[in-house]
C-alpha positions as CSV (number, residue, x, y, z in Angstrom):
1,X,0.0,0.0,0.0
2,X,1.4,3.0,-1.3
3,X,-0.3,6.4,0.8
4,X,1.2,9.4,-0.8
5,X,-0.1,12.7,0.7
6,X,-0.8,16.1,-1.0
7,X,1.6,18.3,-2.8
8,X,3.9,15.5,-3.9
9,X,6.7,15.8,-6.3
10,X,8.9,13.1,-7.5
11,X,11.6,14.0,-10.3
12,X,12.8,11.3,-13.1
13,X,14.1,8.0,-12.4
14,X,13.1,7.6,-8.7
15,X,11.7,4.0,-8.0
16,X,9.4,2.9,-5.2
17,X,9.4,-0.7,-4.4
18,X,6.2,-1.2,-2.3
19,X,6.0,-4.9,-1.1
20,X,4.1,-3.7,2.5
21,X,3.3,-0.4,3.4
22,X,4.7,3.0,2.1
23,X,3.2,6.6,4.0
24,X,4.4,9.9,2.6
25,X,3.3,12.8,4.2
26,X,2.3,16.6,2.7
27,X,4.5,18.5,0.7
28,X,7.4,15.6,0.4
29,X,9.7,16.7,-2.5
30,X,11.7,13.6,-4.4
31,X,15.0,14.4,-6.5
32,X,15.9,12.1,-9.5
33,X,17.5,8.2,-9.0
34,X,16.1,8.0,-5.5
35,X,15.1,4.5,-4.1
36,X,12.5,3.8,-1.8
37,X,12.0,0.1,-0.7
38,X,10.0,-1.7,1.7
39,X,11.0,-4.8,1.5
40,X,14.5,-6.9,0.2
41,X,12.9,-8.3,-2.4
42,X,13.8,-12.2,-1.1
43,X,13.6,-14.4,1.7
44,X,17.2,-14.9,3.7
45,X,16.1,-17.8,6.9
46,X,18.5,-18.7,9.9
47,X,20.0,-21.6,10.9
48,X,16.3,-23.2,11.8
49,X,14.5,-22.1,8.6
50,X,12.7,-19.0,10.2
51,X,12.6,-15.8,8.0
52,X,15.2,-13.3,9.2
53,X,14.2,-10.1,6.9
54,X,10.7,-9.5,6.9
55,X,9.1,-6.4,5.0
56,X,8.9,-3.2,7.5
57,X,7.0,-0.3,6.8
58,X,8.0,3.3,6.0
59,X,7.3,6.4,7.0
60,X,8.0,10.0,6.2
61,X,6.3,13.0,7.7
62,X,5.3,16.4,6.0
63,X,7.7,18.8,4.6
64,X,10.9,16.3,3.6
65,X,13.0,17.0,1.0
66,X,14.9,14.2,-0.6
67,X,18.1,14.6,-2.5
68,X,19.3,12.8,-5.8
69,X,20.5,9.7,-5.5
70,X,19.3,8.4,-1.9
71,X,18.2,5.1,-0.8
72,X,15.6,5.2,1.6
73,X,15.3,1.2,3.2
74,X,12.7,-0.6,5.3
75,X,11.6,0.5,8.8
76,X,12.8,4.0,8.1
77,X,10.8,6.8,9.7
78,X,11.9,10.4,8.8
79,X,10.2,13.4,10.7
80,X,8.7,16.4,9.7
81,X,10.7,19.3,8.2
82,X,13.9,17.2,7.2
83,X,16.3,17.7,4.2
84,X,17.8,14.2,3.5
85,X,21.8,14.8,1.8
86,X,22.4,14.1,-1.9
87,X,23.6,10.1,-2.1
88,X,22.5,9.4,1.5
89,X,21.9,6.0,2.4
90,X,18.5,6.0,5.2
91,X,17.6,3.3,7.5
92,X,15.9,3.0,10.8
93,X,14.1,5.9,13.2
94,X,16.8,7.7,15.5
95,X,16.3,10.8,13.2
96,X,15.5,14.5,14.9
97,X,12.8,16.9,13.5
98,X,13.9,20.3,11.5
99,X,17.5,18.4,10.4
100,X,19.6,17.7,7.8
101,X,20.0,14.1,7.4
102,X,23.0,12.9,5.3
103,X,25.5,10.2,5.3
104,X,26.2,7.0,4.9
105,X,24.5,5.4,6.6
106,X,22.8,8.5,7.4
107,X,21.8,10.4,10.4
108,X,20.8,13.7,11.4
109,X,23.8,16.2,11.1
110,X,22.5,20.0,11.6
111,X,19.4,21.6,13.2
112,X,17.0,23.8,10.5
113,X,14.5,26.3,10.5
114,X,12.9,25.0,7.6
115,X,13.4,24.5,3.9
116,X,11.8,25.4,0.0
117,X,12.2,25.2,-3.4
């Protein structure tokens, strides 16, 4: 399920693999050659055949603008007001509000009053 709220704007070449569950928020701005998945794509088990990488949700809150070139993976959760670094690489939820998240893997770097086009 792919829930993409209003005011969304996704430049060329971005791809969004929705295996689960997707949630953008308002006025989320993509650049080109991002990558947005929910899921690995496959099935990797342990030692006693019990799945190991199961297909986690993500979310991003209002007013996040996304660089070119950034891989967004499952179980993310970005908050509101964020600008995420060209090339970044974006897992997990330890991100802060009104940042600039960049890196590889990412995380949040420097506090902002907000951000537009």
């Amino acid at each position: 399920k792919l829930c993409v709220g209003d005011n969304f704007a996704v430049s060329a070449n971005s791809q969004f693999l929705c295996y689960n569950k997707i949630t953008l928020g308002r006025d989320i701005q993509f650049s080109w050659d991002c990558l947005v998945m929910d899921s690995d794509t496959h099935t990797i088990f342990d030692a006693k055949s019990k799945r190991i990488n199961t297909d986690k949700e993500i979310k991003i809150a209002d007013k996040v603008w996304v660089g070119c070139r950034v891989t967004i993976l499952k179980g993310t959760i970005i908050p509101k007001n964020c600008v995420i670094g060209a090339t970044s690489l974006v897992l997990g939820d330890e991100f802060k509000e009104n940042t600039i998240i960049l890196g590889c893997p990412a995380k949040s770097v420097r506090k902002i009053g907000g951000w537009e086009l």
